[in-house]
ROBA-419764 format. One record per residue: y, x, z of N, C-alpha, C in turn; residue in one letter. Coordinates in steps of 0.1 Angstrom, whole numbers, plus 5000, padded with zeros to 4 digits. Layout:
N
YXZYXZYXZA/...
// end
This chain:
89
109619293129108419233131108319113121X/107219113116107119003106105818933113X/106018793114105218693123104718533112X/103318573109103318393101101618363112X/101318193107100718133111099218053100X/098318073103097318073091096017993099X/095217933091093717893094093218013093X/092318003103091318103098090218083093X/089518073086088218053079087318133075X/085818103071084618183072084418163058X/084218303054083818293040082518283034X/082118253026080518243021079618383027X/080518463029079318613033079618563048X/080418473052079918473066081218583079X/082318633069083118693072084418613075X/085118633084086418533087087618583080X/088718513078089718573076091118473073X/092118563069093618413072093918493058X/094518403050095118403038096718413039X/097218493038099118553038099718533026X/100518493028101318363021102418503020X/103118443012104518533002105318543016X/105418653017106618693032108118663023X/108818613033110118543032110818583042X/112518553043112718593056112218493067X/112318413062111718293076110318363083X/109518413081108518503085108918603093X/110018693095110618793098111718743110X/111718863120112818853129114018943122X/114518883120116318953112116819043122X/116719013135117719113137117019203142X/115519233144115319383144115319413131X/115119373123115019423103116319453100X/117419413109119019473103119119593113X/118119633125118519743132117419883123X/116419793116115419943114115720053106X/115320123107115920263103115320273087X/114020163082113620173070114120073062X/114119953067114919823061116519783066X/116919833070118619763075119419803062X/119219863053119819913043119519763029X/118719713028118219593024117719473027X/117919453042117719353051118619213044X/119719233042121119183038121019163021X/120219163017120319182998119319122993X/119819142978118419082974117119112967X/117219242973116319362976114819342983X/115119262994114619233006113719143005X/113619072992111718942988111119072982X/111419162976110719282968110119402978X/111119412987110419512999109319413008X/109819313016108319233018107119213008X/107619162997106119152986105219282984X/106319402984105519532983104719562995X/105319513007104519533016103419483025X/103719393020102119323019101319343009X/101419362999100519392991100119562994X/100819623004100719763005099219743018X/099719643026098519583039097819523036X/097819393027096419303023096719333007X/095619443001095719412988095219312982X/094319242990093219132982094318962987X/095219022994096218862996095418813008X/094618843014093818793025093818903038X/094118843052093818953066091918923066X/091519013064089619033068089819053086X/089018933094089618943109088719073111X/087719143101086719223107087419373102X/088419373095089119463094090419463093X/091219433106092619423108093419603103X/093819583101095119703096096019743109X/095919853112097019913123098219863123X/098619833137099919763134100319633134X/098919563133098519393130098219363143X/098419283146098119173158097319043157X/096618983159095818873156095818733164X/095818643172095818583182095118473173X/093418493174092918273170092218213181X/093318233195092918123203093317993200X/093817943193094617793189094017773177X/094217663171093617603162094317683149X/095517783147095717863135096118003145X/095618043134096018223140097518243135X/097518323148099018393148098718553148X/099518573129099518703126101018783133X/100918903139102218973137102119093135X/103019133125102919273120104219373122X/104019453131105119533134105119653125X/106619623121106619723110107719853110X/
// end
């Protein structure tokens, strides 16, 4: 599970959305990422800023979550003053 924290804001068209910041492991729960059957093999290396960067850019190509088109898998929460994204992967 990869988990970060964002403003949300309204864009000129009037559309909301949170801006995703370079996934790191601080973003990430480690120790499901050392049990998964796609990443435990590079969880540990330094492999592992290149598999997150690819995969966000694989989910937000434009580097922005659109809250009017969340991506499967995504989680959203902007009851609080920043949204909490989580993406189970």
């Amino acid at each position: 599970m990869i988990e970060f924290k964002g403003k949300a804001k309204k864009a000129v068209s009037g559309r909301a959305y949170v801006k995703v910041p370079k996934f790191t492991t601080k973003h990430c729960d480690m120790a499901v990422m050392r049990n998964h059957a796609k990443y435990e093999s590079v969880s540990n290396s330094n492999m592992f800023e290149r598999t997150l960067a690819k995969l966000s850019v694989e989910l937000f190509p434009t580097g922005y979550l659109w809250l009017d088109k969340i991506p499967g898998g995504v989680s959203v929460n902007t009851s609080k003053f920043l949204a909490v994204v989580k993406i189970e992967v």
